[in-house]
GUROKE-462404 format. One record per residue: x, y negated, z negated of N, C-alpha, C in turn. Coordinates in steps of 0.001 Angstrom, whole numbers, padded with zeros to 6 digits, always signed. Example, Ala and Ser with C-alpha at 12.3 -4.5 7.8 and 13.67 -1.06 7.14 Angstrom:
BEGIN
+013190+005690-007800+012300+004500-007800+013200+003300-007800+012850+002250-007080+013670+001060-007140+012900-000030-007870
This chain:
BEGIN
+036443+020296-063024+037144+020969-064104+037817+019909-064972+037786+019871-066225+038366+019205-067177+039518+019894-067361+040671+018953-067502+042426+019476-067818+042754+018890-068798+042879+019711-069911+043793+019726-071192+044932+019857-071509+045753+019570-071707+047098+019612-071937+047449+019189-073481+048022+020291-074061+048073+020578-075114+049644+020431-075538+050430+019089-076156+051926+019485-076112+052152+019510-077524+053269+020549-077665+053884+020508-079106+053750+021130-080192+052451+022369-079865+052019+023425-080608+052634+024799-080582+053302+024893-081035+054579+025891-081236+054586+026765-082629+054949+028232-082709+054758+028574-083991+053363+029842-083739+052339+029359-084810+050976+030192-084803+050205+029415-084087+050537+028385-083519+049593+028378-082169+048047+027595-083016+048387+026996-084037+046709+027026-084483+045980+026348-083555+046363+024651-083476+045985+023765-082520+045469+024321-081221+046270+025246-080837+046031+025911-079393+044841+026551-079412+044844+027379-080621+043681+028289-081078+042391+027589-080862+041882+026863-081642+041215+025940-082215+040672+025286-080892+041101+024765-080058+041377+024357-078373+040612+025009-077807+040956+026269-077730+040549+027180-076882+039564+028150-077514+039086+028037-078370+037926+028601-079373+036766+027641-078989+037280+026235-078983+035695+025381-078900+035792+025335-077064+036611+025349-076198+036436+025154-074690+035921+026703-074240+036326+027715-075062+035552+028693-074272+034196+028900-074466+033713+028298-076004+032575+028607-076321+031349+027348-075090+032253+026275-075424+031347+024984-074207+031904+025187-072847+031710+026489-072220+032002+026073-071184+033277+026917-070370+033642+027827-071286+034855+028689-070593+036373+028087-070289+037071+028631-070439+038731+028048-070048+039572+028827-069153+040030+028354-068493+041768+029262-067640+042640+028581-069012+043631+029258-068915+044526+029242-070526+045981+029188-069720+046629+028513-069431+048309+028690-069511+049379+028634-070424+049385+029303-071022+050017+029194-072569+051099+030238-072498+052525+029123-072113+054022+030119-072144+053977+030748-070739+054368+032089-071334+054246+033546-069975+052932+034155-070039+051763+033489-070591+049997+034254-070278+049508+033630-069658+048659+033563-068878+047748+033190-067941+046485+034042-068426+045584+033468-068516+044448+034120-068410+042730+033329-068523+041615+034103-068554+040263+033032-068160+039377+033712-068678+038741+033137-069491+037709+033679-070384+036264+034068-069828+035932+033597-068666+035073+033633-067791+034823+032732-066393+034035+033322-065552+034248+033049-064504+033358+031668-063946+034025+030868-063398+033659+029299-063212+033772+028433-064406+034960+028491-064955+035299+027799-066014+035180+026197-066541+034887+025656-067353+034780+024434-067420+035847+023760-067446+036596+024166-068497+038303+023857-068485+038969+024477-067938+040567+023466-067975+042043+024420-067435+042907+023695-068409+043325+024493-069826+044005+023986-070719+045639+025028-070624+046210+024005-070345+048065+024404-070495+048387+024047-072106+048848+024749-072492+049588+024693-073950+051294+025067-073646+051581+024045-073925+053342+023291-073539+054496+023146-075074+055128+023915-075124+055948+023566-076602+056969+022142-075760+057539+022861-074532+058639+021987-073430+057581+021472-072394+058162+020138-072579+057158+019451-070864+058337+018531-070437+058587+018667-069139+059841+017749-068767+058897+016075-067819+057824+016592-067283+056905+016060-066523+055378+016149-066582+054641+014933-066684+053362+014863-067111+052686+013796-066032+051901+014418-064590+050872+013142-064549+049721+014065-063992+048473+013559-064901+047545+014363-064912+046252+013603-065325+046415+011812-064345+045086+011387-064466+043735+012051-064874+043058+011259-065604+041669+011826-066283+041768+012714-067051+043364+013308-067596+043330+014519-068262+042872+014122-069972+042759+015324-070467+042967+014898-072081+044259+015549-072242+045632+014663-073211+045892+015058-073658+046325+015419-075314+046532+016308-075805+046196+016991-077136+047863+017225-077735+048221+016236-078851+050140+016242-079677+049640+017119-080765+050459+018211-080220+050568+019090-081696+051774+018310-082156+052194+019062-083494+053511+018750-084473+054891+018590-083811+055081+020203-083129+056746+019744-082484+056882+019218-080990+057095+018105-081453+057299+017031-079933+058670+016950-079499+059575+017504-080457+060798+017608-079770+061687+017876-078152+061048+018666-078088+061574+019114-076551+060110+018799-075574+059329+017934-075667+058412+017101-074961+058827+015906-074833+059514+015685-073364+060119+013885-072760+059551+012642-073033+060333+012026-073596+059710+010856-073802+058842+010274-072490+059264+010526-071373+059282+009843-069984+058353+010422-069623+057259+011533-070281+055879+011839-069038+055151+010639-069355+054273+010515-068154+053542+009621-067828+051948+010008-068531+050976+008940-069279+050094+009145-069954+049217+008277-069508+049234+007290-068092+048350+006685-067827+047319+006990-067233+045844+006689-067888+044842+007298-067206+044722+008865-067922+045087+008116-069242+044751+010011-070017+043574+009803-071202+043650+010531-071733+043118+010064-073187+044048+011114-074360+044666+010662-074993+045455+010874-076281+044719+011166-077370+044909+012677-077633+044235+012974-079224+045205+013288-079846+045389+012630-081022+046663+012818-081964+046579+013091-083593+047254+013417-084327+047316+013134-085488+047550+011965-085911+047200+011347-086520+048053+009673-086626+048468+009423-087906+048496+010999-088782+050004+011019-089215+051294+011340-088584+051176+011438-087275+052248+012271-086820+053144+011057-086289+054178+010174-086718+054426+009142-085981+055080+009261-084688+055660+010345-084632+056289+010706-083075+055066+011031-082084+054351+011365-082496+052774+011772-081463+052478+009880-081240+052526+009439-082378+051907+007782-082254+053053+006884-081411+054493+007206-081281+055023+006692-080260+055372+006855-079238+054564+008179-078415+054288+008846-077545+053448+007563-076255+052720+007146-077256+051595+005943-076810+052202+004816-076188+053238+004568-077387+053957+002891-076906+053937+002798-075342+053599+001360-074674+053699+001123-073714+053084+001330-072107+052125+002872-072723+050993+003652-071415+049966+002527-071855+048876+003512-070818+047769+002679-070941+046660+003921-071200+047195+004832-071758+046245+005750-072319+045191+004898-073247+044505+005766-073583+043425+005838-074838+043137+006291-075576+043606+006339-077197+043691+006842-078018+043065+007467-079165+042326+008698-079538+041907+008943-080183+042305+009619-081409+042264+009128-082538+043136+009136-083830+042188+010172-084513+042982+011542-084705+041857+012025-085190+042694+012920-087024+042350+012355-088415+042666+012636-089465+041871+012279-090711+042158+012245-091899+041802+011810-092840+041805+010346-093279+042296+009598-092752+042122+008265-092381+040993+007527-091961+040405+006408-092988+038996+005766-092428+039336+004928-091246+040627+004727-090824+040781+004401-089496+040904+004947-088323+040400+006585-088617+040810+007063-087251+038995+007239-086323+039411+007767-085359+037934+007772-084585+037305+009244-085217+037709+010103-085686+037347+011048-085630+037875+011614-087446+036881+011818-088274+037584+012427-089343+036745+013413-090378+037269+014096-091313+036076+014897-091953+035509+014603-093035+034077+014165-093317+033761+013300-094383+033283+014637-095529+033346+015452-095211+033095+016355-096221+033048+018075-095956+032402+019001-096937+032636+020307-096538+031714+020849-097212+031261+021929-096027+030341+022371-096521+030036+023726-097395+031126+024076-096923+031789+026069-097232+032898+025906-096569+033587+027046-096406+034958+027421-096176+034817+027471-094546+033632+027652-093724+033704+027554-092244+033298+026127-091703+032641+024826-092449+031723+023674-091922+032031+023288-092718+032517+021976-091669+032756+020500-092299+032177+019681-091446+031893+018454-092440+030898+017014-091731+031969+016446-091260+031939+016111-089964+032922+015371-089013+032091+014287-088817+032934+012965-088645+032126+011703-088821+033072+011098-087930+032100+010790-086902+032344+010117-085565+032592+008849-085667+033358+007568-085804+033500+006276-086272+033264+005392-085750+033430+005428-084623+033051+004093-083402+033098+004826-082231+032503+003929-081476+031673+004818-079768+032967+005259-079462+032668+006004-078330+033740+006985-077564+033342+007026-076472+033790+006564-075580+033571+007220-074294+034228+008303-073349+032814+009052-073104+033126+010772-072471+032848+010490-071469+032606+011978-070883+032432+011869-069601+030773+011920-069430+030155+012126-070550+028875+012407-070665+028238+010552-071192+029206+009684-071083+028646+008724-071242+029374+007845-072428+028761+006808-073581+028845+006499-074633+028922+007438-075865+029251+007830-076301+028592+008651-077590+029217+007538-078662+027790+007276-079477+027680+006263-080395+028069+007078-082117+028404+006356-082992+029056+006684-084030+028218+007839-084867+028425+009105-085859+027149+009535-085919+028707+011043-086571+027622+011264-087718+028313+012440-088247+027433+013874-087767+028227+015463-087630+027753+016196-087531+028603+017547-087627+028392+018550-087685+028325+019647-088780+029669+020369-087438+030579+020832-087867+032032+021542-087081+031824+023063-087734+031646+024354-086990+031653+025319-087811+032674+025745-087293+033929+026691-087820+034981+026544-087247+035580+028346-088321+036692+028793-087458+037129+029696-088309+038226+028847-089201+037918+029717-090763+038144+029128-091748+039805+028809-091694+040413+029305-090960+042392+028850-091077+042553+028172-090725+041348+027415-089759+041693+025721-088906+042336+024640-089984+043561+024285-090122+043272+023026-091308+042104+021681-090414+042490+020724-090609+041868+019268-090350+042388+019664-089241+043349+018684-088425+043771+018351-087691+042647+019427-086695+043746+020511-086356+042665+021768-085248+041505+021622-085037+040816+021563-086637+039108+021168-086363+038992+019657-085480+039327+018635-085866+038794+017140-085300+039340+017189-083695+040417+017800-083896+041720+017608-082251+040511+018555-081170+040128+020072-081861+039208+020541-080858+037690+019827-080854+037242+019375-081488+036539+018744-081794+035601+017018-080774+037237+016749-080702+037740+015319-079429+037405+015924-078040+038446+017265-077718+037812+017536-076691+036749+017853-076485+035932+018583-076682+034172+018834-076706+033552+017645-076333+033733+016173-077437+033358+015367-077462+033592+014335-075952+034947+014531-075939+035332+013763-074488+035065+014303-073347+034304+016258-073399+034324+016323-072110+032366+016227-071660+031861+015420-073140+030529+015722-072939+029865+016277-073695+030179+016995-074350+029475+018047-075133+028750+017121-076328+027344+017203-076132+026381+017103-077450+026603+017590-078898+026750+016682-079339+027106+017369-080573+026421+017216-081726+025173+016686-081669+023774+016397-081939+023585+017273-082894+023391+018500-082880+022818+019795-083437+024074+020612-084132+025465+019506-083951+026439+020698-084502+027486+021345-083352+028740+021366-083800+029572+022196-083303+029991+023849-083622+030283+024498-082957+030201+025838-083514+031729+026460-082479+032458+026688-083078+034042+027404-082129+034580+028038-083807
């Protein structure tokens, strides 16, 4: 099972949304989000927690996923042995990093991040353009743009952030994403 951990998405939940739109479609999710519990189907691929408060974090091999409010998320969880998908406009998500030994995946409008959207196609698909290798669990995945179909309220961020996970837990993305 792949573990997601989702901190700082508070509000309408988009990030969360978005999360759990592309993990149920690749693969099914258990969902802990607040006071719900619930599982989209049975033998799930994921187990994604969505956290506004985290006092404690160790969750080797996990991915984890910085929404916006990081406020009441401790400076002091532990991120080693994770992989970090962030905004990297978000500078409190980016000093989240200082000092772990996570691995960081920058995912925005920025030609420096690993992950960003080079264009659009309609109001549901955008060209997401993969920047330099990544390593998943499915191996290397080498640099390479391809098509995100997504419901249309996702801004950026939601699309690329769900996007990372798919990508990090394996998922081909060859032919296109679809959540």
């Amino acid at each position: 099972m792949i573990n997601v951990v989702i901190c700082g998405d508070c509000g309408e939940k988009s990030l969360t949304r978005a999360v759990v739109n592309a993990c149920t479609k690749y693969g099914g999710a258990i969902i802990c989000d607040g006071d719900k519990i619930y599982t989209t189907q049975n033998n799930p691929k994921y187990l994604i927690f969505s956290m506004c408060t985290l006092a404690d974090l160790y969750l080797p091999d996990g991915i984890v996923v910085f929404g916006k409010a990081l406020m009441q998320i401790q400076k002091t969880i532990k991120l080693d042995n994770t992989v970090c998908v962030l905004d990297t406009d978000n500078n409190e998500a980016i000093n989240f990093l200082g000092g772990s030994s996570a691995r960081a995946v920058g995912c925005s409008m920025s030609e420096h991040d690993t992950l960003t959207i080079s264009g659009n196609i309609d109001e549901n698909t955008s060209l997401v353009s993969l920047r330099r290798n990544l390593e998943t669990a499915a191996g290397i995945t080498e640099p390479q743009d391809f098509l995100v179909k997504t419901d249309p309220t996702f801004a950026v961020y939601p699309r690329l952030a769900a996007s990372a996970v798919l990508l990090l837990a394996g998922t081909d993305c060859t032919r296109g994403l679809e959540f």
